[in-house]
Biopython code that builds the backbone (N, CA, C, O; Angstrom):
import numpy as np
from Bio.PDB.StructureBuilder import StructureBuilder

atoms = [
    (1, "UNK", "N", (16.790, 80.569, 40.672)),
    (1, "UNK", "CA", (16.078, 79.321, 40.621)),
    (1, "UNK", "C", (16.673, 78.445, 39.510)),
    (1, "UNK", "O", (16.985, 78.969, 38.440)),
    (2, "UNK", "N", (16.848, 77.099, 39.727)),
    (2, "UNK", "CA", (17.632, 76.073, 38.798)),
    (2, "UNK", "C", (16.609, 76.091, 37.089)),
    (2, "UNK", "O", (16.790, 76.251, 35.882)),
    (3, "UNK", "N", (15.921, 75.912, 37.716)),
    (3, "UNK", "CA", (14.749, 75.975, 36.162)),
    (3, "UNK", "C", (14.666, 77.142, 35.607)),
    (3, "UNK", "O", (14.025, 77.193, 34.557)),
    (4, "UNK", "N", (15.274, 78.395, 36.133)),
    (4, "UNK", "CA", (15.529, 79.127, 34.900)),
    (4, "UNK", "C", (16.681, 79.130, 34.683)),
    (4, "UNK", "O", (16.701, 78.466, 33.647)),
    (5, "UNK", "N", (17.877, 79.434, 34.927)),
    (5, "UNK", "CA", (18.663, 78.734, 34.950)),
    (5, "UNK", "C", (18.974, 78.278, 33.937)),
    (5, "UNK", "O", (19.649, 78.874, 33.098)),
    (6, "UNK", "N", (18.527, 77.103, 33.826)),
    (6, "UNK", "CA", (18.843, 76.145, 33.232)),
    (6, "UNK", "C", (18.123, 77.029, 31.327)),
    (6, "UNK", "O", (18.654, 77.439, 30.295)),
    (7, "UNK", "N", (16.935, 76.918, 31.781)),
    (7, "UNK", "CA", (16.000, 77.568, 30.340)),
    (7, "UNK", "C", (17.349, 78.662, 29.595)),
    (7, "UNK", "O", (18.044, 78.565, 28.583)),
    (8, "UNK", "N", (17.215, 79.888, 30.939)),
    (8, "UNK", "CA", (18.244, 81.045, 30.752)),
    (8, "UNK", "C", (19.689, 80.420, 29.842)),
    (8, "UNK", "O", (20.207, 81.037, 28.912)),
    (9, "UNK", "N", (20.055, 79.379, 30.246)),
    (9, "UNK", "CA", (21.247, 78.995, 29.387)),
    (9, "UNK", "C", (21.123, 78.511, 28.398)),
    (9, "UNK", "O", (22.118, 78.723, 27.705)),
    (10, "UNK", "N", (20.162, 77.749, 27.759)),
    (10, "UNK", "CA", (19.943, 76.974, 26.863)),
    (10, "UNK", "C", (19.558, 77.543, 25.853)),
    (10, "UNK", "O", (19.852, 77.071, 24.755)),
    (11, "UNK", "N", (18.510, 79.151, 26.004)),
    (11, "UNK", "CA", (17.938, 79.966, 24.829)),
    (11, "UNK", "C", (19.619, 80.764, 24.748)),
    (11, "UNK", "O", (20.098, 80.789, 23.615)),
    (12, "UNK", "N", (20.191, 81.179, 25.504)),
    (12, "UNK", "CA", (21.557, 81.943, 25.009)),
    (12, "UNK", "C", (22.652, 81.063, 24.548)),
    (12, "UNK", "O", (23.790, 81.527, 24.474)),
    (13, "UNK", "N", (22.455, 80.067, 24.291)),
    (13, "UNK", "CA", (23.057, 79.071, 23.791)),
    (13, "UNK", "C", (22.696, 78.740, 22.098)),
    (13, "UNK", "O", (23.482, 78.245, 21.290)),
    (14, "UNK", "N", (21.290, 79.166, 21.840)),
    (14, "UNK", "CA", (20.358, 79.399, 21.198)),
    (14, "UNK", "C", (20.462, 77.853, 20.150)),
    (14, "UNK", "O", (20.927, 77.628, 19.033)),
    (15, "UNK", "N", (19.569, 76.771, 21.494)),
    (15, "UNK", "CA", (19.382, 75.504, 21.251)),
    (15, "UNK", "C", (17.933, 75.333, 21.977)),
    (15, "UNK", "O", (17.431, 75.943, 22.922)),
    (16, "UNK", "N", (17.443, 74.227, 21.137)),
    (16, "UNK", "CA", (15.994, 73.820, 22.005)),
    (16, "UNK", "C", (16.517, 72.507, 22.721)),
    (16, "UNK", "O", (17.555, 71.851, 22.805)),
    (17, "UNK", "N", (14.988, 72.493, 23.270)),
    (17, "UNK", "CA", (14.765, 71.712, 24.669)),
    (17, "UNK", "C", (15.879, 69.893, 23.883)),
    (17, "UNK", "O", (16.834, 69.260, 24.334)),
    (18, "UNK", "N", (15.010, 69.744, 22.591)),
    (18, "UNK", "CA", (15.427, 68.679, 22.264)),
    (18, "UNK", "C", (17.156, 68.684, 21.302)),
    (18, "UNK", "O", (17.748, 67.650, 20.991)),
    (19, "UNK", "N", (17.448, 69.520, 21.124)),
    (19, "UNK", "CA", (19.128, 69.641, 21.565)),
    (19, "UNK", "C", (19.785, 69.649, 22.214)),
    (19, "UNK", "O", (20.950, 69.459, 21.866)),
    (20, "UNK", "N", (19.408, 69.911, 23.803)),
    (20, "UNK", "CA", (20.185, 70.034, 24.912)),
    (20, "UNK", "C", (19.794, 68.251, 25.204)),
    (20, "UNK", "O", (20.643, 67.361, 25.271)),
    (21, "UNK", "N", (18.284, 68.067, 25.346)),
    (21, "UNK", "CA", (18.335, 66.754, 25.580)),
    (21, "UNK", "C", (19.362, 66.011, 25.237)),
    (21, "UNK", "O", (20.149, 65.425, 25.981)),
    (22, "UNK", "N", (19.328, 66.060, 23.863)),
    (22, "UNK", "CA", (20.092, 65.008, 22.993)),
    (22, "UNK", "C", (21.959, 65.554, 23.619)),
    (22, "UNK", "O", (22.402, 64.819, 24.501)),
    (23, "UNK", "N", (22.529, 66.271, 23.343)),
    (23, "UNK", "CA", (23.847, 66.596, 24.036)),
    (23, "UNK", "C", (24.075, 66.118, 25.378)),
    (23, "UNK", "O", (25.264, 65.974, 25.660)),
    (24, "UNK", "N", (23.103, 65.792, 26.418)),
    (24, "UNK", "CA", (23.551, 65.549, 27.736)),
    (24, "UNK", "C", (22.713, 63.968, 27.859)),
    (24, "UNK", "O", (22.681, 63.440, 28.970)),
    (25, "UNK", "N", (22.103, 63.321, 26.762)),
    (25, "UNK", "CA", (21.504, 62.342, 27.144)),
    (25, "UNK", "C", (20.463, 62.214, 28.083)),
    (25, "UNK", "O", (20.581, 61.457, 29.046)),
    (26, "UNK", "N", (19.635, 62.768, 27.920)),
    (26, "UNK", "CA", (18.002, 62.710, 28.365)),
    (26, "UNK", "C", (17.162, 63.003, 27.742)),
    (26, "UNK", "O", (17.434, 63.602, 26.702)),
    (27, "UNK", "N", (15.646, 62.709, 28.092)),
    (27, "UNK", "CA", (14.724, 63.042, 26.661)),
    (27, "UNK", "C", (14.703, 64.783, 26.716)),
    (27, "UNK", "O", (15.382, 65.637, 27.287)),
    (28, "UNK", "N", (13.467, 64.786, 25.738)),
    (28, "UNK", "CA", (12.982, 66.190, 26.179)),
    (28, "UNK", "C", (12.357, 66.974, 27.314)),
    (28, "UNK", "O", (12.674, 67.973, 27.959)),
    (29, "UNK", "N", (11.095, 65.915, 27.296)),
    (29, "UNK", "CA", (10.142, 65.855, 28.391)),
    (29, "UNK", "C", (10.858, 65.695, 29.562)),
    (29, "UNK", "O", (10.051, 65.422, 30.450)),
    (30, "UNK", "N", (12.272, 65.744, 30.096)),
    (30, "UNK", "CA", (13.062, 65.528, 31.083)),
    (30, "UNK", "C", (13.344, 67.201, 31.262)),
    (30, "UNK", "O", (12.860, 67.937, 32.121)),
    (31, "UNK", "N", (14.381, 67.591, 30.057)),
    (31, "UNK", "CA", (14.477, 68.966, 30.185)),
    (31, "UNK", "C", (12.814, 69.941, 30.378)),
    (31, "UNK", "O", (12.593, 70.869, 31.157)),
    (32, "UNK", "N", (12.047, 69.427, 29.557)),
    (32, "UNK", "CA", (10.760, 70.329, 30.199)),
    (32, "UNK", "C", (10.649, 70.366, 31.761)),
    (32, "UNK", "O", (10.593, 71.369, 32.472)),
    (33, "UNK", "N", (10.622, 68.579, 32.268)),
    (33, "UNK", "CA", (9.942, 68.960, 33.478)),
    (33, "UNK", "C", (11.263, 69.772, 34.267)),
    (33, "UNK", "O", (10.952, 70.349, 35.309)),
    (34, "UNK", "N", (12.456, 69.837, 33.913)),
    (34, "UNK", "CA", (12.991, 70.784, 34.833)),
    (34, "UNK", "C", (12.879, 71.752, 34.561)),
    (34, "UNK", "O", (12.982, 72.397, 35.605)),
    (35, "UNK", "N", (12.620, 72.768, 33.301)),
    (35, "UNK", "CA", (12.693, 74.225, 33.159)),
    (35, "UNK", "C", (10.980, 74.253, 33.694)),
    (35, "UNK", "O", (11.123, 75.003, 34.660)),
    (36, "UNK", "N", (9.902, 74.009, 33.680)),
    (36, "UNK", "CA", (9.341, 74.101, 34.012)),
    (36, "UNK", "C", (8.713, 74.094, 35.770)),
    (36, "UNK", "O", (7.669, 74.517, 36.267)),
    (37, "UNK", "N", (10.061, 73.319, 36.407)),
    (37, "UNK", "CA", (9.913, 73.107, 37.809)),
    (37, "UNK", "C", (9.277, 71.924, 38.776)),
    (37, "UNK", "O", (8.871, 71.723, 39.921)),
    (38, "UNK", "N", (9.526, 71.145, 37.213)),
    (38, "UNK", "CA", (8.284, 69.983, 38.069)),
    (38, "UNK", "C", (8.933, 69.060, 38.674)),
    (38, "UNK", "O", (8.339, 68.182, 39.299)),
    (39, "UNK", "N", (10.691, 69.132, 38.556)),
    (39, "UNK", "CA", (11.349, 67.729, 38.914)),
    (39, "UNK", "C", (12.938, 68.283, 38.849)),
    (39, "UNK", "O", (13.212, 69.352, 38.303)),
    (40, "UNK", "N", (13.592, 67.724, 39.255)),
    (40, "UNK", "CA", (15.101, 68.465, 39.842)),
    (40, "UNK", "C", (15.595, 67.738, 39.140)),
    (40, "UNK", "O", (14.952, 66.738, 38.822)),
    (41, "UNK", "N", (17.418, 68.008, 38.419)),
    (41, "UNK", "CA", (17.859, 66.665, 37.648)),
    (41, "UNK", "C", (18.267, 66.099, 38.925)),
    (41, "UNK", "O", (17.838, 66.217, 40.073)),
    (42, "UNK", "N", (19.230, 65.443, 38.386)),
    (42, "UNK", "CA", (19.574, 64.181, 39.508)),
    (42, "UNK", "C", (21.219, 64.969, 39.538)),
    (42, "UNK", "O", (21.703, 65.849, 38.825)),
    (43, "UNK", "N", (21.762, 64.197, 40.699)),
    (43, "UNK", "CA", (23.246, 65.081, 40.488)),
    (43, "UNK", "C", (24.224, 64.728, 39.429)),
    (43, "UNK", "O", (25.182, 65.351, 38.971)),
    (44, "UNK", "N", (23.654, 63.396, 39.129)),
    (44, "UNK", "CA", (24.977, 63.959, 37.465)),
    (44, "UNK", "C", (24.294, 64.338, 36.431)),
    (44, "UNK", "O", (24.954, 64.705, 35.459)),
    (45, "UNK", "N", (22.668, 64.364, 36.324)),
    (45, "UNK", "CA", (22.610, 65.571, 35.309)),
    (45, "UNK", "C", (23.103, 66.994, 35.905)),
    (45, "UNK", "O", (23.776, 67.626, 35.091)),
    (46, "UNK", "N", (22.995, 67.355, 36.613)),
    (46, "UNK", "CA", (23.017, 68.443, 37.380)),
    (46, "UNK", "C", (25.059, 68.836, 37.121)),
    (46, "UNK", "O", (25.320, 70.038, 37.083)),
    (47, "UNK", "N", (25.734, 68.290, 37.037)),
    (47, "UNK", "CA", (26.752, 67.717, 36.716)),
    (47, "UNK", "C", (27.155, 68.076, 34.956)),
    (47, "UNK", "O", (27.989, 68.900, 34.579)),
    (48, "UNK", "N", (26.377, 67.278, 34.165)),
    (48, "UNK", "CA", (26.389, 67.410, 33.017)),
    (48, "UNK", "C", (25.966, 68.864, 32.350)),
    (48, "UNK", "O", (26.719, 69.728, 31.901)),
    (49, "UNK", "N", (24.498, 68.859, 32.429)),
    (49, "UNK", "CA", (24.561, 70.987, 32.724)),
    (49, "UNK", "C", (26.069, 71.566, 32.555)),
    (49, "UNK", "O", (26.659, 72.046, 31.588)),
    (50, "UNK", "N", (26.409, 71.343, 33.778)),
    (50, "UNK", "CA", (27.507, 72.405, 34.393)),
    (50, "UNK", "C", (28.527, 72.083, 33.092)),
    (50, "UNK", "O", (29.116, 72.913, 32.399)),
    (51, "UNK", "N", (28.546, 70.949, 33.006)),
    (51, "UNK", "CA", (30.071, 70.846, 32.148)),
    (51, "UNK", "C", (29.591, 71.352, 30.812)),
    (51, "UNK", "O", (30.287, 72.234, 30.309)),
    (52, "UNK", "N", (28.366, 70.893, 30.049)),
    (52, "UNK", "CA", (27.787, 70.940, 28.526)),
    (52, "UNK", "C", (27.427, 73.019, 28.581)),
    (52, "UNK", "O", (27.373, 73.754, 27.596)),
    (53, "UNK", "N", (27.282, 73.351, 29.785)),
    (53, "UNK", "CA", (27.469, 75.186, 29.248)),
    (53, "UNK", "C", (28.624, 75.657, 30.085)),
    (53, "UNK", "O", (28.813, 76.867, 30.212)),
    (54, "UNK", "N", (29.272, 74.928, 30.565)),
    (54, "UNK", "CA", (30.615, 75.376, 30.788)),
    (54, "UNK", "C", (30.575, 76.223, 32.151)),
    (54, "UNK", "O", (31.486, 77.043, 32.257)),
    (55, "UNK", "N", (29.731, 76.157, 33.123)),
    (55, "UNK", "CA", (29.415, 76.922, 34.294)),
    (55, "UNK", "C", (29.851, 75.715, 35.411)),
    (55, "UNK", "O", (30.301, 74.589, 35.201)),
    (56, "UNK", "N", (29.539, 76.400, 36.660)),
    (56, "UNK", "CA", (29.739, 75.808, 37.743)),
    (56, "UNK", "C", (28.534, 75.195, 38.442)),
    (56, "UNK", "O", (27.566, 75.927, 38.649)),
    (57, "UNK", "N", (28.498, 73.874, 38.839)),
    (57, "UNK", "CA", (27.176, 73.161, 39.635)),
    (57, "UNK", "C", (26.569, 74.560, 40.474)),
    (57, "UNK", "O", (25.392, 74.919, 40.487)),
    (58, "UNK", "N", (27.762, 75.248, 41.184)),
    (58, "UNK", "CA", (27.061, 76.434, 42.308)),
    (58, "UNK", "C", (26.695, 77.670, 41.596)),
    (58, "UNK", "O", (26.493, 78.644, 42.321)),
    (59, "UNK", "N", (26.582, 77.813, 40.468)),
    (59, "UNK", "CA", (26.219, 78.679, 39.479)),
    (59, "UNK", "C", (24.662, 78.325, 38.905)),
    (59, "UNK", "O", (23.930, 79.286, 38.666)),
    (60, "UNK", "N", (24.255, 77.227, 38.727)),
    (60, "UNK", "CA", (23.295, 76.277, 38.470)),
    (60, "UNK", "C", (22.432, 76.597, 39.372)),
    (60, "UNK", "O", (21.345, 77.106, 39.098)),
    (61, "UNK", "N", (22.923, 76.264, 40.832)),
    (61, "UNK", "CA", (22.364, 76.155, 42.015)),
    (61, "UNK", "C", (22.018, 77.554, 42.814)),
    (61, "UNK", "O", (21.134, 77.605, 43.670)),
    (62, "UNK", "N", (22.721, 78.536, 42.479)),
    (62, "UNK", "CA", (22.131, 79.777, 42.370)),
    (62, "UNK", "C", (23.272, 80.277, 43.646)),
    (62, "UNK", "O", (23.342, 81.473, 43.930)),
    (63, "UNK", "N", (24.023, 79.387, 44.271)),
    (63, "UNK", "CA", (25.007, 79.665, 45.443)),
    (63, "UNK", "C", (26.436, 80.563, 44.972)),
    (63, "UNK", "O", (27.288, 81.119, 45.665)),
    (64, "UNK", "N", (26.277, 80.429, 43.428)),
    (64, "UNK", "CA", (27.624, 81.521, 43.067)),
    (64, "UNK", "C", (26.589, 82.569, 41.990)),
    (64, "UNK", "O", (25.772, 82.066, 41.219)),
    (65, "UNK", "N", (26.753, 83.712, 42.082)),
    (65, "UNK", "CA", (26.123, 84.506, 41.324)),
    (65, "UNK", "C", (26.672, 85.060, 39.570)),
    (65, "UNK", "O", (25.977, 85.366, 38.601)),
    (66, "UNK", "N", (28.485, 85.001, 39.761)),
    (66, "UNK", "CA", (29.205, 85.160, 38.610)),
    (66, "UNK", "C", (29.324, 84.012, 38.045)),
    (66, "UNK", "O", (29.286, 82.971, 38.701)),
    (67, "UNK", "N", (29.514, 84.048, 36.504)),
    (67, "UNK", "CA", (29.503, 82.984, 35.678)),
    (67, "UNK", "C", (31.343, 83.103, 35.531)),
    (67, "UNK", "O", (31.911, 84.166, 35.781)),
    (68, "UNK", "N", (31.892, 82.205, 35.217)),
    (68, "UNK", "CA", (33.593, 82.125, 34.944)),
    (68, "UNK", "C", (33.767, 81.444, 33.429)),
    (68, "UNK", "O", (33.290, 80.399, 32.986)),
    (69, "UNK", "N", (34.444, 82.219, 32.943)),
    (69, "UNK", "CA", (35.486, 81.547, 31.781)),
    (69, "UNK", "C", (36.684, 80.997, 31.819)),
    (69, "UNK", "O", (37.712, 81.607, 32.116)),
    (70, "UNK", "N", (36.577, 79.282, 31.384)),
    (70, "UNK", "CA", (37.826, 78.621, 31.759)),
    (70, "UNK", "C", (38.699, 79.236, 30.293)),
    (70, "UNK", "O", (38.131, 79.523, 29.239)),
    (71, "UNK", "N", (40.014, 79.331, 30.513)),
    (71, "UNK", "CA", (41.134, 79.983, 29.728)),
    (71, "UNK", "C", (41.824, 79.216, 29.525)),
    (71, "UNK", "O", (42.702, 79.471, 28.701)),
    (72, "UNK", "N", (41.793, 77.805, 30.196)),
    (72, "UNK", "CA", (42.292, 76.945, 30.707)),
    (72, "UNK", "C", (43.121, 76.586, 28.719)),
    (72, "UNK", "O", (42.472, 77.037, 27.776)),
    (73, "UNK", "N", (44.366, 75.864, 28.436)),
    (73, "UNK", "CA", (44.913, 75.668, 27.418)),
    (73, "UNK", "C", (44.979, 77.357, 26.172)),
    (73, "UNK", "O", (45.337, 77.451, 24.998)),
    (74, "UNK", "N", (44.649, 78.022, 26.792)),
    (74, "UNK", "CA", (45.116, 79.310, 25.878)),
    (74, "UNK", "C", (46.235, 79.858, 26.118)),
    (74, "UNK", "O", (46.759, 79.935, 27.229)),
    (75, "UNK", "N", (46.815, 80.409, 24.754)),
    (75, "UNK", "CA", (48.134, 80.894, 25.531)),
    (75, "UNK", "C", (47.654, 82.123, 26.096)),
    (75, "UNK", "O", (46.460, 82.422, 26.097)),
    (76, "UNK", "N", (48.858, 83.073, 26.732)),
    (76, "UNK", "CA", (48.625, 84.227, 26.992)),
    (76, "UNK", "C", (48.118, 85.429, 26.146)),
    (76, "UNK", "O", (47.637, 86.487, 26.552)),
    (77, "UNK", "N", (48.349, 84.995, 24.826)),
    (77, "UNK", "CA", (48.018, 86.224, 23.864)),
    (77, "UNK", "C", (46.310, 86.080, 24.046)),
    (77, "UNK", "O", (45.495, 86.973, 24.279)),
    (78, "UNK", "N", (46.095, 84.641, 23.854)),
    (78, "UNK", "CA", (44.800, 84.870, 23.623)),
    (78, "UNK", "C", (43.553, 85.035, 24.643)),
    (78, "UNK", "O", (42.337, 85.209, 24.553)),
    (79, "UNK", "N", (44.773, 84.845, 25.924)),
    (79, "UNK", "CA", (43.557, 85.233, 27.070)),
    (79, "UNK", "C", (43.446, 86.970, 26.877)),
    (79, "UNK", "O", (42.356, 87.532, 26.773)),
    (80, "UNK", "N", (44.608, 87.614, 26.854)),
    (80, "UNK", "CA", (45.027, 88.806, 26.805)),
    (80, "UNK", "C", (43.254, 89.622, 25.270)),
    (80, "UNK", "O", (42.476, 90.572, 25.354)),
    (81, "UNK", "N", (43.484, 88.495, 24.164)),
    (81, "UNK", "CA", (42.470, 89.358, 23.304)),
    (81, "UNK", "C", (40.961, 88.998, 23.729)),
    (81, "UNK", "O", (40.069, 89.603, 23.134)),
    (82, "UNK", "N", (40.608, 88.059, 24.714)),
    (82, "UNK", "CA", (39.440, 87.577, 24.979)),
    (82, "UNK", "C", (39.222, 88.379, 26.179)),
    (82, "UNK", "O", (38.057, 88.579, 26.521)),
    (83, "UNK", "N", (40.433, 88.992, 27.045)),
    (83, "UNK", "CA", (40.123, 89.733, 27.786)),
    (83, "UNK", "C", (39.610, 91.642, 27.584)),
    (83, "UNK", "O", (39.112, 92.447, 28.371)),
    (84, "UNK", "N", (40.042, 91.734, 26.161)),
    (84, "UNK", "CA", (39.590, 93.333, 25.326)),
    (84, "UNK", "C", (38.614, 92.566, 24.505)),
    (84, "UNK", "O", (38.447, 93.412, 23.628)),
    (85, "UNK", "N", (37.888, 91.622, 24.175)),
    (85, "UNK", "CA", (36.835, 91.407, 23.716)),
    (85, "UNK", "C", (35.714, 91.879, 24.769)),
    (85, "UNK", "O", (34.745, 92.580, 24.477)),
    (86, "UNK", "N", (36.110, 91.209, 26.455)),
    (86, "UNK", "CA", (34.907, 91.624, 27.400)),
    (86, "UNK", "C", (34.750, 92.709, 27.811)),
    (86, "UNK", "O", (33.615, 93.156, 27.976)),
    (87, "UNK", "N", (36.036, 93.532, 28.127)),
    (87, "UNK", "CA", (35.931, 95.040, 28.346)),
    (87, "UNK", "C", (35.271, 95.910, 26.993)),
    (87, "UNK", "O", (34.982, 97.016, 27.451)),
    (88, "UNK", "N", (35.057, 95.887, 26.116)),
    (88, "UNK", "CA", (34.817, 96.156, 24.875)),
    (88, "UNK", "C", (32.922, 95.880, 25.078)),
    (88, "UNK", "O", (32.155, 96.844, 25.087)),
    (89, "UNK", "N", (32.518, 94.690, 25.199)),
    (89, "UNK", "CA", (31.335, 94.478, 25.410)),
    (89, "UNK", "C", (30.749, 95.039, 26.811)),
    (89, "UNK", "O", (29.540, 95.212, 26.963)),
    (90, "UNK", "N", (31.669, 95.302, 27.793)),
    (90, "UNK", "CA", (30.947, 95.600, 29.169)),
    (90, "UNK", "C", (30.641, 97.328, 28.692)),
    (90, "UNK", "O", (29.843, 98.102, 29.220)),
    (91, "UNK", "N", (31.623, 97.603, 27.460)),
    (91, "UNK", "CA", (31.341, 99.274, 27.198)),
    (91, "UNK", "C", (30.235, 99.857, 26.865)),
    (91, "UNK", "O", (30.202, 101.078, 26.714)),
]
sb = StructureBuilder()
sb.init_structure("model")
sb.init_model(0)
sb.init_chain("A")
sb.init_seg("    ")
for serial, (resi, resn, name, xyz) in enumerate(atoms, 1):
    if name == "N":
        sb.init_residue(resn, " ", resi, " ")
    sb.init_atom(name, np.array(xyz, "f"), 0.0, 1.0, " ", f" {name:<3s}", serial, name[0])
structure = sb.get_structure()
């Protein structure tokens, strides 16, 4: 479900309602009524989400189940130590 989701990312992010607001430009009471379920963002918040925790809209949306890490500008060494950082934690 998008409203947890959304909550789910934001406490492991370990930011409140009115930090995320403020980072993606909306109030608070915006992020409430979505973790709470009362109102859907719109698609470029929905958009913004994705980019501000680094996930995918279909990750959000509950249509991809794995989360991805972009590597994107690392060299190889350091995908290589970020990749024995996760095997290390999956232990």
């Amino acid at each position: 479900m998008l409203s947890e989701k959304i909550k789910t990312l934001r406490t492991s992010h370990g930011i409140n309602q009115i930090e995320l607001a403020k980072n993606i430009g909306v109030t608070k009471q915006c992020v409430s009524n979505w973790e709470n379920d009362n109102i859907q963002p719109s698609i470029d918040m929905l958009v913004k989400l994705a980019l501000f925790f680094n996930v995918s809209t279909d990750y959000l949306l509950g249509l991809e189940t794995e989360r991805k890490l972009s590597v994107q500008g690392l060299t190889e060494q350091q995908i290589a130590h970020i990749s024995m950082l996760v095997d290390d934690l999956k232990a």
